[in-house]
C-alpha positions as CSV (number, residue, x, y, z in Angstrom):
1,X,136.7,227.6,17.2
2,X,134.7,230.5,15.3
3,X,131.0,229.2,13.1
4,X,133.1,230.3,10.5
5,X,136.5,228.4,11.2
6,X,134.0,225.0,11.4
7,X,132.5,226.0,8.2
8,X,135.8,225.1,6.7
9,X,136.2,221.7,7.6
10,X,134.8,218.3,7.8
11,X,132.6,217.2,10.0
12,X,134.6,214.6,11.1
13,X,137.8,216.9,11.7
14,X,135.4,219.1,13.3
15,X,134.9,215.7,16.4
16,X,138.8,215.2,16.5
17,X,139.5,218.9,17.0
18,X,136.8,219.0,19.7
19,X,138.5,216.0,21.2
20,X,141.8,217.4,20.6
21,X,141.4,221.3,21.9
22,X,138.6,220.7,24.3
23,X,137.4,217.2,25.7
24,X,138.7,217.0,29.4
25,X,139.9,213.5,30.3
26,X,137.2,213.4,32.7
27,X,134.5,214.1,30.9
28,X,131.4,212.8,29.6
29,X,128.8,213.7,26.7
30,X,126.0,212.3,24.9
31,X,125.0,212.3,21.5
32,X,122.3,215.2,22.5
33,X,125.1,217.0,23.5
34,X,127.0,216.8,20.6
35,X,124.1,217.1,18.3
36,X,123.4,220.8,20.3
37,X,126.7,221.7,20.1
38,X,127.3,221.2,16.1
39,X,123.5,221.2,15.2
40,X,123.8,218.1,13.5
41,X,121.4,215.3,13.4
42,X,121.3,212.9,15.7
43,X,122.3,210.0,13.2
44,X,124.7,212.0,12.0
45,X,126.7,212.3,15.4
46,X,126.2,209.1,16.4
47,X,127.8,207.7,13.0
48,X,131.2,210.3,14.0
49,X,131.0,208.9,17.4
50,X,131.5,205.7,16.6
51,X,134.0,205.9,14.2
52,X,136.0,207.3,17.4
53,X,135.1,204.3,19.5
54,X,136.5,202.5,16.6
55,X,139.5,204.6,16.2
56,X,140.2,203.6,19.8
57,X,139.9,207.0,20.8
58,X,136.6,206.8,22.9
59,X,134.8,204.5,25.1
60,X,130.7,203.8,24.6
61,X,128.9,203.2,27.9
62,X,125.6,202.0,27.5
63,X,123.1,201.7,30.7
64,X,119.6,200.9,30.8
65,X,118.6,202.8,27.5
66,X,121.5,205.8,28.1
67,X,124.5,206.1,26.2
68,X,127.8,208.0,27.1
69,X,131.2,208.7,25.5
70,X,133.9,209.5,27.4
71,X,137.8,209.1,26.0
72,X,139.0,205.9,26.1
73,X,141.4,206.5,28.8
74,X,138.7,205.8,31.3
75,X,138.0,202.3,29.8
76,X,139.7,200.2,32.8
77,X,137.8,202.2,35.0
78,X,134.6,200.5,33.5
79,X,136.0,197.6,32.7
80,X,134.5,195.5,36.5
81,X,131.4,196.8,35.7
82,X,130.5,194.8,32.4
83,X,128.4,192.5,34.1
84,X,126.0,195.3,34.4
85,X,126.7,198.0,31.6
86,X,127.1,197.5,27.8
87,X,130.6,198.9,27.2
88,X,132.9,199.4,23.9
């Protein structure tokens, strides 16, 4: 996607076609990353990643202080180690 085809849409369609086009199964980002690769603010990716945790199209994994995304097809995967890591 061209600066000038994101221009055109929302910031939001702008996450899903990311996670459409480009997010390999078996990868994992941060907001940092996210925030770099749009140059949004941190807030501001944060609220979009979310909202894809809550569409049930991501997983959160939070470990002392860190937090990744990853899709949510990698949630069983995390699922044993609860007692240890803060996962939605």
């Amino acid at each position: 996607m061209t600066e000038q085809d994101s221009s055109l849409i929302s910031t939001h369609d702008r996450f899903t076609v990311f996670y459409t086009l480009e997010w390999k199964d078996e990868a994992v980002y941060t907001t940092r990353d996210f925030a770099d690769l749009f140059k949004l603010e941190f807030r501001d990716v944060r609220y979009h990643l979310m909202r894809m945790v809550d569409d049930g199209l991501l997983c959160r994994v939070k470990y002392e202080g860190n937090t990744w995304y990853m899709k949510r097809c990698n949630y069983d995967d995390f699922k044993k180690l609860r007692p240890y890591i803060h996962l939605l």
